[in-house]
C-alpha positions as CSV (number, residue, x, y, z in Angstrom):
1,X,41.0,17.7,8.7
2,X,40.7,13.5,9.4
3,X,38.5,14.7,12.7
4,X,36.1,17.0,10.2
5,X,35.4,14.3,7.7
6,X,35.2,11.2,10.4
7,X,32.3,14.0,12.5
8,X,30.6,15.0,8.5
9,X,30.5,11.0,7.6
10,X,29.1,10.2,11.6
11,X,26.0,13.2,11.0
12,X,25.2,12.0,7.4
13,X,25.6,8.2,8.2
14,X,22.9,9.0,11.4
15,X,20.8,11.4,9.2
16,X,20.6,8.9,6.4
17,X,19.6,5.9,9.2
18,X,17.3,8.1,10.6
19,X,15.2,8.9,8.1
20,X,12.5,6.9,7.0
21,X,8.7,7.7,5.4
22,X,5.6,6.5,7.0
23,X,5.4,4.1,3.7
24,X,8.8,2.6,4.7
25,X,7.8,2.1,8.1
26,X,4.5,0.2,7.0
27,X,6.6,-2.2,4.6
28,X,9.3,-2.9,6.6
29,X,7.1,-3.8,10.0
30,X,7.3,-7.0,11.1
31,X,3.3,-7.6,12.2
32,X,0.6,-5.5,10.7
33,X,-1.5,-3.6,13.7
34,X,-4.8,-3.3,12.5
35,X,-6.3,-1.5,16.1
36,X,-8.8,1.3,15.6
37,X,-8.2,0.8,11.8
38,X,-11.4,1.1,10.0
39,X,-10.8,-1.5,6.9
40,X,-14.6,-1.4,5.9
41,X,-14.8,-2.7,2.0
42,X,-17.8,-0.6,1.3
43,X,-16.3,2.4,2.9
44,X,-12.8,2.2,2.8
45,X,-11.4,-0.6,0.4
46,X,-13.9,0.0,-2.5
47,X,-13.6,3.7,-2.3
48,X,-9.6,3.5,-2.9
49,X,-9.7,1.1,-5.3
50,X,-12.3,2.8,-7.8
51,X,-10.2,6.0,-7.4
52,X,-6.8,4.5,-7.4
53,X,-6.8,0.9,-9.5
54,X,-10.0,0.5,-11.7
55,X,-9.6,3.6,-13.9
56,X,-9.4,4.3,-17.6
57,X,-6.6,1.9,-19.1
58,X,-5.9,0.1,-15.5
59,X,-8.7,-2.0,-13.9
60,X,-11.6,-1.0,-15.5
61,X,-14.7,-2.8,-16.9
62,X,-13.6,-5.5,-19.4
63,X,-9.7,-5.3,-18.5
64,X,-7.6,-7.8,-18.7
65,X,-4.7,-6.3,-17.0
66,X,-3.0,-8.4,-13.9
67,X,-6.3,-9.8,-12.4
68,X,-8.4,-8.2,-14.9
69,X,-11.5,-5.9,-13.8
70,X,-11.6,-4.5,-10.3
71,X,-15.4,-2.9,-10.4
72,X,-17.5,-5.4,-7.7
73,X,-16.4,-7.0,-4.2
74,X,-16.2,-10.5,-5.9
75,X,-13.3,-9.4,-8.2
76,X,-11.4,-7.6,-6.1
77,X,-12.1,-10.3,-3.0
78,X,-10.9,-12.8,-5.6
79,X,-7.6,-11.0,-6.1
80,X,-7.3,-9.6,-3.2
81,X,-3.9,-11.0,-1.8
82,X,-2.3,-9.5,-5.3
83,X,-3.6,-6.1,-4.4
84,X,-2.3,-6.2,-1.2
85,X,1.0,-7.9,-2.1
86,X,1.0,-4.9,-5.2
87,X,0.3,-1.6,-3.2
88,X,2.2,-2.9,-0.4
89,X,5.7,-3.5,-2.5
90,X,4.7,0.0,-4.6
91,X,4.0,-1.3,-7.5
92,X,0.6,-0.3,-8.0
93,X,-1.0,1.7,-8.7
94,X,1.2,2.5,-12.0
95,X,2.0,6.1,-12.6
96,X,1.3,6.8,-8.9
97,X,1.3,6.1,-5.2
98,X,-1.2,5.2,-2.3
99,X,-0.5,7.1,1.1
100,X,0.7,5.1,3.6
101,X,-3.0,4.7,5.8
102,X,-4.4,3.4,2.6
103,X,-2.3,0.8,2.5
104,X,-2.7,0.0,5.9
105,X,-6.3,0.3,5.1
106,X,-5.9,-2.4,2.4
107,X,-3.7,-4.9,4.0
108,X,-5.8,-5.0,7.1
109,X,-8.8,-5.3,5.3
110,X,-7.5,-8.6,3.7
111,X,-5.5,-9.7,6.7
112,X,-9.1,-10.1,8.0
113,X,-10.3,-12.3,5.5
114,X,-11.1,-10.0,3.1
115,X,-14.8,-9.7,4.3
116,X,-17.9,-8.0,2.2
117,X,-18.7,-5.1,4.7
C-alpha cells in the first residue's frame, strides 16, 4: 500500500513539474530572445493593441484608464514599459488574454527601444 501511494505522489509530483504553458515559459525566462521575431509597430504592435487594449470601455479615444488612450504610436511609445510590464504579468488585457507570441511580440518590440516602424 505505502509503495502505491509513494509511486502515485512520484508520477503526479513529475506530471505537475512537468507541465508548463508556452505563456509560463515566456514569463519565467530569464533573457528575452527576440531572433527572427518580427516586433514591427506598424504591423505587429499596433495591430494587437487596437484589437486587444484600446477598445470600447479600455483604451479607447478620451480614456483615462491606466495610461489613458492607446490610439497613436506616441501614446502607446509613451507607455510602453507599462504595457509590457501589464501583458507580460497577465494583467491586461482585462477580461482576457494575449497568446504567448504576442507577448513576445510586445516585449521585444520595446526591449528594442520601442521604435516607430
Amino acid at each position: 500500500m505505502i509503495k502505491k501511494v509513494v509511486v502515485t505522489l512520484t508520477v503526479s509530483i513529475g506530471l505537475f513539474i512537468g507541465c508548463t504553458s508556452d505563456k509560463e515559459e515566456l514569463l519565467n525566462a530569464s533573457g528575452n530572445d527576440c531572433t527572427g521575431i518580427n516586433s514591427s509597430f506598424s504591423t505587429k504592435v499596433f495591430p494587437i493593441i487596437q484589437t486587444n487594449c484600446a477598445v470600447s470601455g479600455c483604451h479607447e479615444s478620451g480614456s483615462t484608464n491606466g495610461p489613458g488612450a492607446l490610439t497613436s504610436f506616441a501614446q502607446i511609445s509613451n507607455a510602453s514599459t507599462a504595457i509590457k510590464a501589464a501583458v507580460r504579468s497577465g494583467l491586461m488585457p482585462q477580461g482576457g488574454s494575449l497568446s504567448a507570441g504576442d507577448i513576445k511580440i510586445i516585449s521585444c518590440w520595446v526591449d528594442s527601444g520601442a521604435p516607430n516602424n
